[in-house]
C-alpha positions as CSV (number, residue, x, y, z in Angstrom):
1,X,65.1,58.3,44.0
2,X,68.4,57.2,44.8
3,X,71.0,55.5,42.2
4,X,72.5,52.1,43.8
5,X,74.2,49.6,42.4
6,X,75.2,46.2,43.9
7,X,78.4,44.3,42.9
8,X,78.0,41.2,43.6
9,X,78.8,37.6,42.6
10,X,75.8,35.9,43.0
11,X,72.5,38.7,43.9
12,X,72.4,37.3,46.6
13,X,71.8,40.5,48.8
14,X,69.5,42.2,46.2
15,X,66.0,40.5,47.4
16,X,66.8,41.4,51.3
17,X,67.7,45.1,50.4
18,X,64.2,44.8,48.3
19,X,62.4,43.2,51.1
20,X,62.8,46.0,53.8
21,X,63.3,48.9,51.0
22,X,60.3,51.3,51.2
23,X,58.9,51.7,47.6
24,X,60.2,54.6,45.5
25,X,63.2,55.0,47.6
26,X,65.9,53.7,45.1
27,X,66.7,52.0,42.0
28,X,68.9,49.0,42.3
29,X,70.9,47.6,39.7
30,X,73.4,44.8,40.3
31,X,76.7,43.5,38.4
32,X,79.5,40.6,38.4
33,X,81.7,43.4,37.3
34,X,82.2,47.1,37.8
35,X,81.4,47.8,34.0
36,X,78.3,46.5,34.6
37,X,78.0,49.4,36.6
38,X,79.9,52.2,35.3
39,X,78.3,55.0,33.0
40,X,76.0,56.9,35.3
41,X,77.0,58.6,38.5
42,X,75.6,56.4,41.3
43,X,74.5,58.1,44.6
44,X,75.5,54.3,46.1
45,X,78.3,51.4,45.2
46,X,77.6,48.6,47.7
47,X,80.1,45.8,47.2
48,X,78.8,42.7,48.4
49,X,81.0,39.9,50.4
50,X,83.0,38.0,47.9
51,X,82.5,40.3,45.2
52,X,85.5,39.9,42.7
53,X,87.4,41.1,38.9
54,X,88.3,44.5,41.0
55,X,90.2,45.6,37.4
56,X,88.1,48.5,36.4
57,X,86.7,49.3,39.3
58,X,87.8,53.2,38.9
59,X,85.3,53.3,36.1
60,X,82.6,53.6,38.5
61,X,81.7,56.6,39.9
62,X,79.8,56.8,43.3
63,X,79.1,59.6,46.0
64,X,79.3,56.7,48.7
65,X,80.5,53.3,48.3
66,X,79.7,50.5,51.3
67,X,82.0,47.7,51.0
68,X,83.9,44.9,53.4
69,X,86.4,46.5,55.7
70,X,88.8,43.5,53.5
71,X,88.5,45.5,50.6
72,X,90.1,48.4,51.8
73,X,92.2,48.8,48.8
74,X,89.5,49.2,46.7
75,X,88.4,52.7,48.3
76,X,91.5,53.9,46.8
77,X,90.8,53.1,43.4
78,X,86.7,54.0,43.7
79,X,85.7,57.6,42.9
80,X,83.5,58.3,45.6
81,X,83.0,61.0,48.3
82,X,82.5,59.0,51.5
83,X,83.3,55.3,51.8
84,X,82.1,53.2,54.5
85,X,83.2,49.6,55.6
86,X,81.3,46.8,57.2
87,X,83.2,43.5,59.0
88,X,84.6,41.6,61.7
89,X,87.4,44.2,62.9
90,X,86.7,47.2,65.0
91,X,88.2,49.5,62.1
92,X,84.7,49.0,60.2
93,X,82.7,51.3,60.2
94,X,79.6,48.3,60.8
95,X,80.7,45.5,63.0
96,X,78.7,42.7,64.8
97,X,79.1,43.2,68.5
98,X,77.0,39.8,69.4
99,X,75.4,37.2,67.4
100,X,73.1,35.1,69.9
101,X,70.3,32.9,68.5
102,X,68.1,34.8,66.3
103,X,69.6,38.7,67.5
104,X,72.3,40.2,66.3
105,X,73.7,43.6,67.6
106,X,75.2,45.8,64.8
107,X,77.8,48.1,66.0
108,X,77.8,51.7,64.1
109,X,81.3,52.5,65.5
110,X,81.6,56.0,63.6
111,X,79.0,58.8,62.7
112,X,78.1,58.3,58.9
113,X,75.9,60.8,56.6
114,X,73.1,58.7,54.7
115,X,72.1,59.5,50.9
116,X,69.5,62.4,52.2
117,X,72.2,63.9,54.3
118,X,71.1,62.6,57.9
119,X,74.1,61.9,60.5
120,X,73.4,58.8,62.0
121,X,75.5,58.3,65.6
122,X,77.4,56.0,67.0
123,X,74.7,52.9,67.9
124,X,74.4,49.5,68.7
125,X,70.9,48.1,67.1
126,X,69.6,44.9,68.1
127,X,68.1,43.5,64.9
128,X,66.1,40.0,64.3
129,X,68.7,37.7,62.6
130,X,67.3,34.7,60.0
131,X,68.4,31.2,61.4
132,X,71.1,30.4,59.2
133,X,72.3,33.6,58.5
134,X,75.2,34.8,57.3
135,X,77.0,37.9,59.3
136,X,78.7,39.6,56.6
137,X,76.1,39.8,53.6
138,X,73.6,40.7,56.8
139,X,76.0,43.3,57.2
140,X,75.9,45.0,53.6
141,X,71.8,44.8,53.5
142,X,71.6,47.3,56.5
143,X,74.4,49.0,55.6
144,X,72.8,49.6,52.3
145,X,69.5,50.1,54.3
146,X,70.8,52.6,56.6
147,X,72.6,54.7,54.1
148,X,69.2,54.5,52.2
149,X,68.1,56.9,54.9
150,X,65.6,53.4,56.6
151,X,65.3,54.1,60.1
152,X,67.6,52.1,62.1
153,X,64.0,51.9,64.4
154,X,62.3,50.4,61.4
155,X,65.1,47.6,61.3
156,X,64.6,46.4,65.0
157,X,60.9,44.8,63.9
């Protein structure tokens, strides 16, 4: 079982991750602040859109850390092995290509190693998209997802 916590302001991401998470695969913990989440090693950091009080943040101790391509400057001060970035510029490592009606196409613009050690390629996956949506915290639940080791397959229903 895999070690994730979620920095984030308001949950908000936790019961989407939940919804599509198979059973058993991880424990999730969230926090408003990274000594909320500091102590044990995590296997995942994901920092949520608008997740802020970055002072402390090199407490916390992660092999991967999923955050918005904005916070780059963060990476530096996060001990983890692999970081990987989600946004709106074609640096990120997740990007939305198209956003049209209820489909949005996620861009995987780089190879990336999930938890379990799977490469998942370069990709575009057409994924169902909830009216109302926002793009970015979208983006952070299957990032999360995908680093989980979920098939991107399993995301397309």
């Amino acid at each position: 079982m895999f070690q994730v916590g979620i920095w984030t302001q308001d949950g908000g991401i936790l019961p989407a991750v939940r919804e599509k998470l198979p059973p058993g695969r991880a424990w999730l913990k969230t926090g408003r602040h990274p000594a909320e989440l500091a102590g044990a090693p995590l296997d995942l950091l994901v920092v949520a859109p608008g997740a802020t009080a970055w002072a402390g943040a090199g407490a916390v101790s992660s092999r991967t850390v999923l955050l918005p391509g904005s916070a780059g400057p963060l990476a530096r001060a996060l001990r983890s092995a692999q970081a990987v970035s989600y946004g709106p510029s074609p640096k990120d490592t997740l990007t939305l290509s198209s956003l049209e009606g209820d489909r949005l196409c996620l861009a995987l613009q780089r190879e990336v190693a999930t938890l379990d050690g799977t490469v998942l390629e370069r990709q575009e996956l057409v994924l169902p998209f909830p009216p109302g949506g926002e793009p970015l915290p979208f983006l952070a639940v299957m990032g999360t997802l995908l680093l989980l080791g979920v098939p991107p397959e399993s995301l397309m229903q």
